[in-house]
N, C-alpha and C positions, 0 to 999 in steps of 0.2 A: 639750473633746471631741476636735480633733482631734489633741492633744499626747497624750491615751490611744490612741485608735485606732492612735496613727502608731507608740505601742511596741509595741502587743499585735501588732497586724496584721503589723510589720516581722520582727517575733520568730519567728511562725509561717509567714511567707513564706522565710524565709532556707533556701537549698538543703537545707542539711544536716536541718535540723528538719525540710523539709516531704517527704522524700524518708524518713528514718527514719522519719517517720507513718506512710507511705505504706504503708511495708514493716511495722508493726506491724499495721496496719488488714487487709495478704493475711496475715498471721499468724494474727489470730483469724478471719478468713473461711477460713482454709484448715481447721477445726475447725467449720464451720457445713458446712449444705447446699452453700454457695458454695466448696466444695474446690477447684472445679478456677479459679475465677476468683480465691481467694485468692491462690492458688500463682503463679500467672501475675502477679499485681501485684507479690507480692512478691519474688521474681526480677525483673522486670522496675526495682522500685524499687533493690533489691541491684546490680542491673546498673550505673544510673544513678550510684549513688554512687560506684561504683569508678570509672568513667568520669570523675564531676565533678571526684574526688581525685586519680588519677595524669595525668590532661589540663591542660595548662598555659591550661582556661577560666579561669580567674579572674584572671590574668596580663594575659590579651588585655582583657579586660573590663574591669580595673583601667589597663590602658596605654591606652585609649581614653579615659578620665577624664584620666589627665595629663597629656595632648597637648593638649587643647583649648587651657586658658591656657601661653600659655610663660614665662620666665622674666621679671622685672622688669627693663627694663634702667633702667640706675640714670644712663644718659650726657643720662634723659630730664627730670634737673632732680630740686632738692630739693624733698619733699614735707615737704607742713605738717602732716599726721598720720598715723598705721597704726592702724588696728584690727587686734587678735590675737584669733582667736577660738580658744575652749576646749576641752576634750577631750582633756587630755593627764593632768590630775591627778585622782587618786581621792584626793578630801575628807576622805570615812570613813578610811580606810586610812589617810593620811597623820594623821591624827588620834589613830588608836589607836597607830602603828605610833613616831607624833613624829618621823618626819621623812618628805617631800616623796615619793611613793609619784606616780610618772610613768609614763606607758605608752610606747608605742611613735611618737607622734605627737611627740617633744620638741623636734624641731625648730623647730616654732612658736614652743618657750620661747627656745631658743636665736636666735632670728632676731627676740624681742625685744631680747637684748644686742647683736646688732651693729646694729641700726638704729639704738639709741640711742647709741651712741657714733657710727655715722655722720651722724646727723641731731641733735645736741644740739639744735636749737629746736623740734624734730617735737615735737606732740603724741602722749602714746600713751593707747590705750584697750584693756583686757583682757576680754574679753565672754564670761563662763561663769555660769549659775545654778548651781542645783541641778534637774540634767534627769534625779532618778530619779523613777519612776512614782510613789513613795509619799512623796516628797517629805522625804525623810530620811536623804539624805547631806551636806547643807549647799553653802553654795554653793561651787564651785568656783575663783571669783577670789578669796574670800577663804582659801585655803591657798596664793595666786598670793607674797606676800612671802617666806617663808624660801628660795623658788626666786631670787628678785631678790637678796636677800640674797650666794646661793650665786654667781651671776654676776655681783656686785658692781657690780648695777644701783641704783641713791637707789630707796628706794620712791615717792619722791615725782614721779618719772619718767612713773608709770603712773597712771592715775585705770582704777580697779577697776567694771565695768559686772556686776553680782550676779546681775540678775532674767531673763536670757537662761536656758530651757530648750531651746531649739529654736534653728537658723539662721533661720526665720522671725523669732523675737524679737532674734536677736545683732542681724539687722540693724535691725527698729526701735529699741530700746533703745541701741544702737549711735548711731544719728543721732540721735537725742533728747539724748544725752548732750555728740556732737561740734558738734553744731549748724553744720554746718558753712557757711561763708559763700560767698556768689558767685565763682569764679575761685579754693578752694583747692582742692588736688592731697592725695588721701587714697589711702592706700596699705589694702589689706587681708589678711591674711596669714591664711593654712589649709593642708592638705593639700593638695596639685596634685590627687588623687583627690575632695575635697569641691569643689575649687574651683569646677567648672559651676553647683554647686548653691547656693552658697554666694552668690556674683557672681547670680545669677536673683532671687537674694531681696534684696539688695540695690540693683540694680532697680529691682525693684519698690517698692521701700519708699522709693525717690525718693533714695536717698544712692547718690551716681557715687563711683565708688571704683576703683585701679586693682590687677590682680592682682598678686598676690605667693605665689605658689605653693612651697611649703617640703614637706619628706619626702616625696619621691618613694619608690617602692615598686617599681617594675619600670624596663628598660631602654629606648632610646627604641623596641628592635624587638625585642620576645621574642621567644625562639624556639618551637617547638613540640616540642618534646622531651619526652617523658615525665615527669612529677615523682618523685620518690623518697619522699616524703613523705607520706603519708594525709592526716596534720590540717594541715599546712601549706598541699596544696592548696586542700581543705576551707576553709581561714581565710582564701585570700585569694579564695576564687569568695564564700563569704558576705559579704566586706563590701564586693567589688563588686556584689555583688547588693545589697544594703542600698541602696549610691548611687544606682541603676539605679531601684529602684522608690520610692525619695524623691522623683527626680527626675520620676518619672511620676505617684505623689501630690499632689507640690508644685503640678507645671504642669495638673493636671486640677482642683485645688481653688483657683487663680488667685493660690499665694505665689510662683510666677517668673514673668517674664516671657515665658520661654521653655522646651519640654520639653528643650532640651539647649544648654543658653548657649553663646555663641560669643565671642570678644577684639571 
């Protein structure tokens, strides 16, 4: 139940969608009795959008997520495993398309090939289901080898974790899998922007893991300067809102241990 909730809810919270409702909902009340209240939402929503898109919100929003964990420093000793968690490969796509169909997240792929040649005894574990609503994209680690292939990583490198839809589950599924023992040093690897959320769930799910934050997305101090961009702004105020209110679902339904994880 809350793996539906968490897409449909997420879907319709996100600025853009819930701010375009907003402004359809004063569109057909501006044609009811409610003329003069339609009219006023829907300006008032038309206002907000422009605002959300050419305002550098979703910068600042997004740059507060990758400040929390900092960077791995590596001078702190060899680690005996890395979790990489998923969301970079479209399954479907890569399936019809026959070959590897990556988003904008690929640095996690990438920051599998250098751990492994920096740490050849590390264990590695790749933690992606299939996390679409209807359950028919396939799972996502297994389209993970022709990527391995392509970085001239062994596949035998990776043990492939399938039944993750959710960071609630990467991280059970996750330790279930590493099992990991008293005194080893586990590494976990995500977006710097997932990473709060990411590290809360793991946690709580009893596996100590230390960050490793990969594809940052803003500077360490953005500026405030107008955007040039509509959907650009647009796209990065919605997927820091996405974080934002996972993080406040996550910590109010008790999958982190905290509303806003700290190092």
């Amino acid at each position: 139940m809350f793996f539906v909730l968490s897409k449909t809810f997420a879907l319709l919270l996100l600025p853009s969608n819930f701010l375009l409702l907003l402004l359809l909902l004063g569109l057909v009340l501006a044609f009811t009795r409610w003329r003069r209240a339609g009219l006023r939402l829907a300006g008032a929503s038309a206002t907000l959008l422009v605002l959300c898109a050419f305002l550098p919100i979703g910068l600042h929003l997004q740059n507060a997520l990758e400040n929390r964990f900092p960077r791995w420093d590596a001078s702190r000793g060899t680690p005996d495993g890395i979790v990489v968690l998923g969301g970079i490969i479209n399954p479907r796509l890569s399936r019809i398309r026959g070959e590897p169909a990556i988003n904008g997240n690929a640095e996690r792929i990438t920051a599998i090939a250098k751990l492994a040649r920096d740490y050849p005894n590390a264990r590695i574990i790749f933690s992606s289901g299939d996390a679409s609503l209807m359950r028919n994209e396939g799972a996502e680690a297994d389209a993970l080898y022709p990527l391995l292939d392509i970085l001239s990583v062994p596949r035998g490198r990776v043990t492939l974790e399938n039944r993750a839809r959710n960071t609630v589950e990467n991280a059970v599924f996750s330790k279930e899998l590493a099992d990991p023992k008293p005194g080893e040093r586990w590494l976990m690897v995500t977006s710097a922007f997932h990473m709060p959320r990411a590290m809360g769930c793991f946690r709580r799910a009893g596996f100590s893991v230390e960050a490793y934050p990969v594809d940052w997305r803003t500077y360490p101090r953005p500026s405030w300067w107008p955007q040039l961009s509509f959907v650009r702004g647009l796209g990065a105020l919605d997927a820091a809102a996405h974080e934002w209110i996972g993080l406040l679902a996550y910590w109010i339904t008790g999958k982190t241990d905290a509303f806003f994880p700290a190092p």
